[in-house]
Residue frames as a rotation matrix with the C-alpha (Angstrom) as fourth column:
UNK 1
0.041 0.503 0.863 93.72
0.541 0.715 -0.442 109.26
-0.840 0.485 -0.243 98.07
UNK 2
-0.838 -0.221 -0.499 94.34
-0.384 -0.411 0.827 110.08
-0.388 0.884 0.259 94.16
UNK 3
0.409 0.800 0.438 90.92
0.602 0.124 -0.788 109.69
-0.686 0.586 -0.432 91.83
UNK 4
-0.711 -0.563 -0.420 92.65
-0.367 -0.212 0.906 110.03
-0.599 0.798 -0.056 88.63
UNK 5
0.251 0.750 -0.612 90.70
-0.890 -0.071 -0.451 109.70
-0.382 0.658 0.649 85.54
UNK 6
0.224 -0.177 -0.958 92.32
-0.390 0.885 -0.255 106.13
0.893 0.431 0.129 84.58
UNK 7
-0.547 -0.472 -0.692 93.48
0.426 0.554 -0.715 105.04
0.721 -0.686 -0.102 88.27
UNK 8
0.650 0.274 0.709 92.19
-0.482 -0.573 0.663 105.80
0.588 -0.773 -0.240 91.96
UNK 9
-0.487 -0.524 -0.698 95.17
0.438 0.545 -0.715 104.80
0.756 -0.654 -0.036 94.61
UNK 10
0.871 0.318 0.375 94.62
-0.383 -0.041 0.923 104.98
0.309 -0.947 0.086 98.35
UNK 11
-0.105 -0.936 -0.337 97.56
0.213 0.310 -0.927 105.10
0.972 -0.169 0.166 100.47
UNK 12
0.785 0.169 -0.597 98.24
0.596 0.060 0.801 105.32
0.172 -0.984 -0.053 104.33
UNK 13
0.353 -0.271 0.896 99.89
0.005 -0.957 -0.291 108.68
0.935 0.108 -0.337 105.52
UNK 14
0.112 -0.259 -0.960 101.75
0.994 0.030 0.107 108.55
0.001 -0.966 0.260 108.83
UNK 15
0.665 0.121 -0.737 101.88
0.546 -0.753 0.368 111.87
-0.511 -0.647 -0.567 110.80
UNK 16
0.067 -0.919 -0.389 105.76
-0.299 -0.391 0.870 112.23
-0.952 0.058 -0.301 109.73
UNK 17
0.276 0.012 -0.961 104.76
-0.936 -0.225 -0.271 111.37
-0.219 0.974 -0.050 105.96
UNK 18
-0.829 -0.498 0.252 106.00
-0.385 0.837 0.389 107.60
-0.405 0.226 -0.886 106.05
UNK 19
-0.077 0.915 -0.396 103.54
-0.977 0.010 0.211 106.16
0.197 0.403 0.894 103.44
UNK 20
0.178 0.357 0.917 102.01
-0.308 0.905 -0.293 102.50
-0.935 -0.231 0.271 104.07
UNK 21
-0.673 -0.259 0.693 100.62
0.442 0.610 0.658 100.32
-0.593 0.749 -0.296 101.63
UNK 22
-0.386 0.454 -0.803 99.48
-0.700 -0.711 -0.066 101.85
-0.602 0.537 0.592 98.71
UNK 23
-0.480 0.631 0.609 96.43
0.460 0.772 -0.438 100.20
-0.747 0.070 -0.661 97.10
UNK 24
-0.818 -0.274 -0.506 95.37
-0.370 -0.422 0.828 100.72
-0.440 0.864 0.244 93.28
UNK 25
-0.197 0.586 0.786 92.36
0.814 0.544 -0.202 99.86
-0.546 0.601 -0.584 90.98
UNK 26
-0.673 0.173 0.720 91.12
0.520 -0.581 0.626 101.25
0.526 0.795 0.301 87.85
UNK 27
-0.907 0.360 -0.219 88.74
-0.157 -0.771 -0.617 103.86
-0.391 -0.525 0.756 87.75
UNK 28
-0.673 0.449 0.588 86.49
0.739 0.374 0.560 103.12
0.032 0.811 -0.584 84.94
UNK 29
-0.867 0.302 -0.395 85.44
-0.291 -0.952 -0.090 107.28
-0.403 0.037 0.914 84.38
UNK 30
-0.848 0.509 -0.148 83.33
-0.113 0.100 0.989 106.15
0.518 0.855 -0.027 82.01
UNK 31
-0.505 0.739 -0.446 81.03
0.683 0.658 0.317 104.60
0.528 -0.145 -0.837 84.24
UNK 32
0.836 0.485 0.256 79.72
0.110 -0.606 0.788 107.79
0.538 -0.631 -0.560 86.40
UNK 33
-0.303 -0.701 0.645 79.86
-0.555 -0.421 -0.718 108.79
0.775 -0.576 -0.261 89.31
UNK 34
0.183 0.683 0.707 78.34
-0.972 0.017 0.236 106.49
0.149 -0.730 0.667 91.33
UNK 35
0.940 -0.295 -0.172 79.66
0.328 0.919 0.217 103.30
0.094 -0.260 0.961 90.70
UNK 36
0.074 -0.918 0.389 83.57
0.300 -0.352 -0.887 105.43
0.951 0.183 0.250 91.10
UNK 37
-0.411 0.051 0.910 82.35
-0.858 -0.357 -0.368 106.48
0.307 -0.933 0.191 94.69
UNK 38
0.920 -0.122 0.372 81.98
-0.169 0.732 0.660 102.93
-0.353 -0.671 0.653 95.85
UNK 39
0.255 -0.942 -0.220 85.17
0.768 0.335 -0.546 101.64
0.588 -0.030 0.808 94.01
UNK 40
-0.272 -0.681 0.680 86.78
-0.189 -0.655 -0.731 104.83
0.944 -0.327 0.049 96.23
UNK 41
0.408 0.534 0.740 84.63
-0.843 -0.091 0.530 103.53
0.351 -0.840 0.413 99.43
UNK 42
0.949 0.166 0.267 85.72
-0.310 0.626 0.715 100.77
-0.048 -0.762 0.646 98.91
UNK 43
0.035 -0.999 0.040 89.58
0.318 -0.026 -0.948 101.30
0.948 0.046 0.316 98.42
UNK 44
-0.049 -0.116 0.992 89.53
-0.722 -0.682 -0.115 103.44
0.690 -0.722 -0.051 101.32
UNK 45
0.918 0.387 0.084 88.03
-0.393 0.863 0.317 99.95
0.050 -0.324 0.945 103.34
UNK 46
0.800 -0.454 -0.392 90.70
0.436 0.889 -0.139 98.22
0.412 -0.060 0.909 102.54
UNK 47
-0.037 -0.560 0.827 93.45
0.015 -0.828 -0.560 100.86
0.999 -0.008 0.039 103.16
UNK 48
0.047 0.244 0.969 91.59
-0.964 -0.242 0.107 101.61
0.261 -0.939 0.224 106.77
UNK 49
0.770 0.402 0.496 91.36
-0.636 0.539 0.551 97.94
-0.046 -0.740 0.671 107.55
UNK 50
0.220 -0.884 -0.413 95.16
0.440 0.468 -0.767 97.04
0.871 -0.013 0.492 106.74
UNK 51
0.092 -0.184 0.979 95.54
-0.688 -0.723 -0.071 99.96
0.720 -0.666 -0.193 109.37
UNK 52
0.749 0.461 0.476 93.26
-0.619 0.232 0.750 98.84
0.235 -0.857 0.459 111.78
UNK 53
0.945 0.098 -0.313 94.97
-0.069 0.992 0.103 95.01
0.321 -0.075 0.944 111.51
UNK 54
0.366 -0.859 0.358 98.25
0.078 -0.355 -0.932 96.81
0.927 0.369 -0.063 111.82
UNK 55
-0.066 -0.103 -0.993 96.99
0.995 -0.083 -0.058 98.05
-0.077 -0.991 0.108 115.33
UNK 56
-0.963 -0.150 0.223 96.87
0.203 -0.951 0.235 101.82
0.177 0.271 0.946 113.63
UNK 57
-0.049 0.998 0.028 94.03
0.612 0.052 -0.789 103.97
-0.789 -0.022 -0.614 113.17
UNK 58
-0.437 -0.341 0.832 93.03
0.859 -0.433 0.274 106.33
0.267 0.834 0.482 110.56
UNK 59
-0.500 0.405 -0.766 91.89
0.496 -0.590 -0.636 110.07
-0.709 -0.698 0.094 111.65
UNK 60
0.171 0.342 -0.924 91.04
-0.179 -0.911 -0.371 111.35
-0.969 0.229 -0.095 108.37
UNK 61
0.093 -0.165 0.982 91.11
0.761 0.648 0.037 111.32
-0.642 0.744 0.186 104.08
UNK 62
-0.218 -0.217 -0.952 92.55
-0.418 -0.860 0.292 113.81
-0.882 0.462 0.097 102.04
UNK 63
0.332 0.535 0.777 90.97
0.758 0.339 -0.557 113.32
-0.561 0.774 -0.293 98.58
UNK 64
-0.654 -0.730 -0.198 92.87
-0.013 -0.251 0.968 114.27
-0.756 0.636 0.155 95.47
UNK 65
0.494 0.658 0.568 90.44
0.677 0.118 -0.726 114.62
-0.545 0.744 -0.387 92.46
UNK 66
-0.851 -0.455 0.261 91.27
0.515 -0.630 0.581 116.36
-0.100 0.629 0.771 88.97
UNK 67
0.057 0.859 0.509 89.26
0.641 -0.422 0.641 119.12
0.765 0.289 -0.575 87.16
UNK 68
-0.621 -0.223 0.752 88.14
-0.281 -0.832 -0.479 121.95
0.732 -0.509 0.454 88.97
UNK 69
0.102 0.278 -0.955 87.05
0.890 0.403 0.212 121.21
0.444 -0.872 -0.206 92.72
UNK 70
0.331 0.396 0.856 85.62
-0.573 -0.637 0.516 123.34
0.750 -0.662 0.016 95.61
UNK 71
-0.670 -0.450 -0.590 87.54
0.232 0.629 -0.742 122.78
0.705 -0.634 -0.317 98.59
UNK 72
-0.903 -0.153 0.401 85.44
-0.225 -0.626 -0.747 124.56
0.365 -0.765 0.531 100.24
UNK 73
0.349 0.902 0.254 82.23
-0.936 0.321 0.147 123.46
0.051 -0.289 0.956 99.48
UNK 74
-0.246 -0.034 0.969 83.59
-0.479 0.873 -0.091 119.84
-0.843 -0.486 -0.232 99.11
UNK 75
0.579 0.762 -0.289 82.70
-0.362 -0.077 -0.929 119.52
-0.730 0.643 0.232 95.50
UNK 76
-0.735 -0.565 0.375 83.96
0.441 0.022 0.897 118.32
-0.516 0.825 0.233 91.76
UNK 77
-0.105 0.408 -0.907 82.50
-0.629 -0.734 -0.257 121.44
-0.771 0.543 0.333 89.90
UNK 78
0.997 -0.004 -0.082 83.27
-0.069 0.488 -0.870 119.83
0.043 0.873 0.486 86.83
UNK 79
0.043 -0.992 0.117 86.47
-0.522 0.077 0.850 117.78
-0.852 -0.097 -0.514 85.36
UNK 80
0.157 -0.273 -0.949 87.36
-0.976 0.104 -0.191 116.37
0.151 0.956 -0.250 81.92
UNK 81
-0.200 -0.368 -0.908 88.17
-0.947 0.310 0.083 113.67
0.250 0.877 -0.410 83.09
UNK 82
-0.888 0.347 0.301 85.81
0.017 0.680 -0.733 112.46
-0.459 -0.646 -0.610 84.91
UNK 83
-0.573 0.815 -0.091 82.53
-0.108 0.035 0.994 111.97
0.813 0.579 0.068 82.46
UNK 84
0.374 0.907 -0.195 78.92
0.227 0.114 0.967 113.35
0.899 -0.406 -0.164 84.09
UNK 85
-0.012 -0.125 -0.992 80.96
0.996 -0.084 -0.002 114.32
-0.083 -0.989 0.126 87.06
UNK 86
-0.292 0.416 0.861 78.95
0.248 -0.837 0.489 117.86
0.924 0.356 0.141 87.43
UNK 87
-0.437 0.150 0.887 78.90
-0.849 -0.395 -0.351 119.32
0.298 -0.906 0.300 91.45
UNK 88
0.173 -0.169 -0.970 79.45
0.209 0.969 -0.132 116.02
0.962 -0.180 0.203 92.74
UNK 89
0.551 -0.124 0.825 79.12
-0.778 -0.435 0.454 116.81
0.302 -0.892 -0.336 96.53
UNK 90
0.413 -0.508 -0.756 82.16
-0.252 0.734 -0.631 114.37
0.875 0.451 0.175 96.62
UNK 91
-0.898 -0.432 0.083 83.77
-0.123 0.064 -0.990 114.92
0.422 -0.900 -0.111 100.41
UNK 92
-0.366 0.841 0.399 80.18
-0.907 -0.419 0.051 114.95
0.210 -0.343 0.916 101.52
UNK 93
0.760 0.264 -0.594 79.55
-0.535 0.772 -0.343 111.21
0.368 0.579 0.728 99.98
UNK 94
-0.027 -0.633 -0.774 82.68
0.065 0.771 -0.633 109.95
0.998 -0.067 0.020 100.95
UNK 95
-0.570 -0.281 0.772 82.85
-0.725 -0.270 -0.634 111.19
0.386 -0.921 -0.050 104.75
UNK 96
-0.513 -0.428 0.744 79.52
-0.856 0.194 -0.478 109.17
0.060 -0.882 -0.467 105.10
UNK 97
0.757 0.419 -0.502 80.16
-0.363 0.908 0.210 106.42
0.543 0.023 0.839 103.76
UNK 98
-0.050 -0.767 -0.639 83.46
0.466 0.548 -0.695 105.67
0.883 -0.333 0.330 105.42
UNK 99
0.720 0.276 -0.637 82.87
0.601 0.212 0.771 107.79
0.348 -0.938 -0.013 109.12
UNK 100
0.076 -0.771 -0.632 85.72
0.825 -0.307 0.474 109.70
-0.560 -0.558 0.613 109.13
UNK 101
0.594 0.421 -0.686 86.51
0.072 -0.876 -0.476 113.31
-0.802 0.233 -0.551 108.20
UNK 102
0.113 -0.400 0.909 87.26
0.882 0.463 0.093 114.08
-0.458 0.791 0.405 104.46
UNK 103
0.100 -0.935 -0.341 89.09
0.311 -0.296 0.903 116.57
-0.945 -0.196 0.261 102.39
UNK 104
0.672 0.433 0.601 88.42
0.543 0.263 -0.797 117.67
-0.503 0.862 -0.059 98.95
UNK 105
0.211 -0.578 -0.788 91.51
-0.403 -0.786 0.469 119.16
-0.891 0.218 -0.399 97.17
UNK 106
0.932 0.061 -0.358 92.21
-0.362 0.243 -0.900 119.31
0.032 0.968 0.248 93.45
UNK 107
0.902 -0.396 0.172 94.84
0.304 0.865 0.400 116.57
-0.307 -0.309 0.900 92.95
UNK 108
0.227 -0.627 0.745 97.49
0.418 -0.629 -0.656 118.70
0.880 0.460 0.119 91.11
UNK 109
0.326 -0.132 0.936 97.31
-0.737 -0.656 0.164 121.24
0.592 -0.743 -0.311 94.59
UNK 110
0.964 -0.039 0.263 97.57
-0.144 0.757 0.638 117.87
-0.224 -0.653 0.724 96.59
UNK 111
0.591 -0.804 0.062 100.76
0.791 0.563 -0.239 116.34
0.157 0.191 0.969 94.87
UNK 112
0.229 -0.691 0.685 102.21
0.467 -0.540 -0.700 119.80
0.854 0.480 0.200 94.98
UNK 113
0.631 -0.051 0.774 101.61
-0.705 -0.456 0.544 120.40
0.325 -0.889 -0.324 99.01
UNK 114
0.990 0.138 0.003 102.61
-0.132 0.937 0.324 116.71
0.042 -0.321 0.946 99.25
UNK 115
0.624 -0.703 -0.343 105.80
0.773 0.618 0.139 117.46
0.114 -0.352 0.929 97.74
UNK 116
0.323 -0.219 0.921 106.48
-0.304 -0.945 -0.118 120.87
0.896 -0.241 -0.372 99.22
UNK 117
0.881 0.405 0.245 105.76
-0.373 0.274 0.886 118.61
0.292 -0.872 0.393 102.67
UNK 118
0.673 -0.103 0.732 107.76
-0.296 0.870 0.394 116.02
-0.678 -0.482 0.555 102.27
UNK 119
0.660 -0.152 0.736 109.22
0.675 0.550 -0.491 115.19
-0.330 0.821 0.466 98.89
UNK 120
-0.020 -0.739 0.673 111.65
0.946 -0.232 -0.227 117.38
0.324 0.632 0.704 96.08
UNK 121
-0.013 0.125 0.992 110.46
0.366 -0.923 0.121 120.52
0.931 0.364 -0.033 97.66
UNK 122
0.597 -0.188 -0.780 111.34
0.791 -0.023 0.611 119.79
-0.133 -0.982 0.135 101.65
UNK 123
0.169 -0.686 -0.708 112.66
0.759 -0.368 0.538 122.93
-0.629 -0.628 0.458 102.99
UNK 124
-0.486 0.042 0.873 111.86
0.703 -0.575 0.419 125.25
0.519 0.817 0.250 99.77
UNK 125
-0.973 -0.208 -0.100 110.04
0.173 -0.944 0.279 128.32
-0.153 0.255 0.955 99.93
UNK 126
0.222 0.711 -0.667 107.72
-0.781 -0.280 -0.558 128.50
-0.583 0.645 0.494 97.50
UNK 127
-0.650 -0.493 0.578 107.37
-0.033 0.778 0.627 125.23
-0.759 0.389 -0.522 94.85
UNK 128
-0.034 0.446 -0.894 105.75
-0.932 -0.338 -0.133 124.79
-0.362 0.829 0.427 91.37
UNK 129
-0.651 -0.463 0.602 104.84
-0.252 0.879 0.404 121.65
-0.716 0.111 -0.689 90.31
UNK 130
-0.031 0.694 -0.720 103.01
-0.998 -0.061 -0.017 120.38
-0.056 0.718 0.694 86.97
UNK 131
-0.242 0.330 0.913 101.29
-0.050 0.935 -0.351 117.06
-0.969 -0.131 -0.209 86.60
UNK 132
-0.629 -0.042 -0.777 101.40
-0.773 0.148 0.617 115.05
0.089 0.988 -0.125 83.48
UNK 133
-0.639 0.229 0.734 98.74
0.072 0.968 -0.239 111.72
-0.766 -0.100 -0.635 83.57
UNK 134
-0.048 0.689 0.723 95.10
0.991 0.122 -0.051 111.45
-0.123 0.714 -0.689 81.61
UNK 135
0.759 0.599 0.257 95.19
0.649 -0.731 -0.213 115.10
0.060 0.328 -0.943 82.17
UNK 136
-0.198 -0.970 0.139 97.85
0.640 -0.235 -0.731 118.02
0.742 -0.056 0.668 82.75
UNK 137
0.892 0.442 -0.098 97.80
0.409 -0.694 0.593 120.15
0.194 -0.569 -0.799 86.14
UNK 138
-0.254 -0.804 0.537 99.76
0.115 -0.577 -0.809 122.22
0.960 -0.144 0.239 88.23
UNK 139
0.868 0.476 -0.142 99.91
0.437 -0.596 0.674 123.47
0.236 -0.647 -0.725 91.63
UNK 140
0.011 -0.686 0.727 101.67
0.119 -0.721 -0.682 126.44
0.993 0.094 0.074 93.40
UNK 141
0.419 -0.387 -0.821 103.22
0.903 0.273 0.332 126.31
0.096 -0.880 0.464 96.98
UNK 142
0.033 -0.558 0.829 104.17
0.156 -0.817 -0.555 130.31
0.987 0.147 0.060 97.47
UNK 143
-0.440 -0.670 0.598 105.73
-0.326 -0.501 -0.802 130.89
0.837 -0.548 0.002 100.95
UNK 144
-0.904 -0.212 0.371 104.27
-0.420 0.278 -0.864 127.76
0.080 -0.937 -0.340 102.59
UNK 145
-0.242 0.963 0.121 100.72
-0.414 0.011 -0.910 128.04
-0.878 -0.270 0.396 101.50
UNK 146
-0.725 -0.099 0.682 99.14
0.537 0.539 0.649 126.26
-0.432 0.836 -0.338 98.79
UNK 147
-0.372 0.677 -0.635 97.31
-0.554 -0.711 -0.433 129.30
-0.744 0.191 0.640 96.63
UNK 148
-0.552 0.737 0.391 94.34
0.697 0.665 -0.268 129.26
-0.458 0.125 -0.880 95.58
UNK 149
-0.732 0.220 0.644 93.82
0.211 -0.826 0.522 132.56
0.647 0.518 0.559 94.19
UNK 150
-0.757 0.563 0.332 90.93
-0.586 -0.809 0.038 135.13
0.290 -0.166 0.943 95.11
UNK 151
0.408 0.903 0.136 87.77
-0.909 0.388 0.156 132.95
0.088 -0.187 0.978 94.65
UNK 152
0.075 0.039 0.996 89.41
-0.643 0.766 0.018 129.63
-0.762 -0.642 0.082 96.23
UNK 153
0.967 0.243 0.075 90.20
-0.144 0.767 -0.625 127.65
-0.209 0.593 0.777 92.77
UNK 154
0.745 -0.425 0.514 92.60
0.420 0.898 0.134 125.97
-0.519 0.116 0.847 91.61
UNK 155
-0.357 -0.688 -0.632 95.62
-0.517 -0.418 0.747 127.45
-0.778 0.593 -0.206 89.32
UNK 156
0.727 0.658 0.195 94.81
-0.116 0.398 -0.910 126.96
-0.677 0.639 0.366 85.90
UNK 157
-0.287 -0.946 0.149 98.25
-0.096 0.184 0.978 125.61
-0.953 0.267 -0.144 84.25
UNK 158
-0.970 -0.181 -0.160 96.41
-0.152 -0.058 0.987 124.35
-0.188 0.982 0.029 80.74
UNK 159
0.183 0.944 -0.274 92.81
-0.948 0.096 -0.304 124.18
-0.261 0.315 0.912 78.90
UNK 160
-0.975 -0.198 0.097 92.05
-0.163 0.944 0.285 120.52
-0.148 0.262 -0.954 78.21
UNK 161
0.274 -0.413 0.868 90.58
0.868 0.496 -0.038 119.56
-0.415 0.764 0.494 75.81
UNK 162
-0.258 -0.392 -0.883 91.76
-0.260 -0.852 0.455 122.03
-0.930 0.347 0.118 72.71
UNK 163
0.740 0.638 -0.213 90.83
-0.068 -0.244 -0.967 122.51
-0.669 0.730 -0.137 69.29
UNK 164
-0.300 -0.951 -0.077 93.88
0.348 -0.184 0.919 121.94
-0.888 0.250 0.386 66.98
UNK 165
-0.305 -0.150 0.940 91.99
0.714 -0.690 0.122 124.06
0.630 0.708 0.318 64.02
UNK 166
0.151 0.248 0.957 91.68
0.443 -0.882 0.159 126.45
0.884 0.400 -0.243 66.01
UNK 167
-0.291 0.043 0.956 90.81
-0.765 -0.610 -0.206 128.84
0.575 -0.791 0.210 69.22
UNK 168
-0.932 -0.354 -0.074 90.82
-0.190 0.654 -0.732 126.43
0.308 -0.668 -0.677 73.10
UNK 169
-0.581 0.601 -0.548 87.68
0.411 0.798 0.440 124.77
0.702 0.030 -0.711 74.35
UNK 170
-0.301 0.285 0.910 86.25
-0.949 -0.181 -0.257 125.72
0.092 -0.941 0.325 77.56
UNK 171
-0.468 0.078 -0.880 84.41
-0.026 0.995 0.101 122.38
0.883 0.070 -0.463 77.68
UNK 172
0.139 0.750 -0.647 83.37
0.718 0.374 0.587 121.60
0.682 -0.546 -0.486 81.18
UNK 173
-0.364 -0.772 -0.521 85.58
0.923 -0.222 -0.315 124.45
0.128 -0.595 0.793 82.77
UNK 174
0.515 0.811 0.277 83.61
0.758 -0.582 0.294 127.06
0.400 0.059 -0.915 83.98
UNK 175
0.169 -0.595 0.786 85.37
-0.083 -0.803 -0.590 130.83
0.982 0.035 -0.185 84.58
UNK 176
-0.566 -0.163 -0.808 86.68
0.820 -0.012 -0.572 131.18
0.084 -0.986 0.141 88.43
């Protein structure tokens, strides 16, 4: 699942990476968090119950979010481009409302295991990948693992927002 700051998709993952049907709707950041964690409950719904009808099942949700995120605690520290979204115990919230176990990785690190897995970067090393949408990321794939540095955040690829008279924001982005 992607929770982009203009879009949230939901997609079905086979084992061997074959993706289903992928299922879109807006996000509308603006509105919170709370009315974005049902539209993601209930993407996820539909998603799990094309499965189901399929005869499939689903074991699990890997959640993609921008901004800096705690995988560990399960959190969205804070993210630009999500408005009011401030330690958002987000994998917490989503596990139960949907029952099944959930995942919290910053969406940049996602797309960049995803296509380290599977995708332009099958059979690499080590992969680098930068993300262009409402926001810019990155993640880093170095011999297999997806790093997270010392204290468990994210690579930081660019400040967002930025000052153009002057010296970069910090905004919501608290130090690692």
């Amino acid at each position: 699942m992607d929770l982009g700051g203009t879009n949230l998709r939901v997609a079905s993952v086979g084992a061997g990476g074959d993706v289903g049907e992928l299922y879109r709707v807006p996000t509308l950041a603006r509105e919170g968090p709370e009315p974005v964690i049902a539209r993601i409950v209930a993407a996820i719904g539909h998603v799990c119950d094309g499965v189901s009808a399929s005869g499939g099942n689903i074991r699990g949700v890997v959640l993609g979010a921008p901004g800096i995120i705690s995988s560990r605690n399960g959190t969205v520290v804070a993210s630009p481009n999500l408005p009011g979204w401030r330690d958002v115990p987000l994998r917490d919230r989503i596990a139960t409302a949907v029952g099944l176990p959930v995942f919290l990785e910053n969406d940049a690190n996602a797309a960049a295991y995803g296509e380290y897995w599977r995708g332009a970067g099958e059979g690499c090393a080590s992969l680098v990948l930068l993300t262009l949408g409402t926001g810019v990321g990155g993640g880093l794939v170095l011999g297999g693992e997806l790093w997270r540095g010392l204290t468990g955040w994210p690579a930081k690829w660019a400040t967002s927002p930025s000052n153009p008279a002057g010296a970069p924001v910090a905004a919501a982005m608290p130090d690692a």
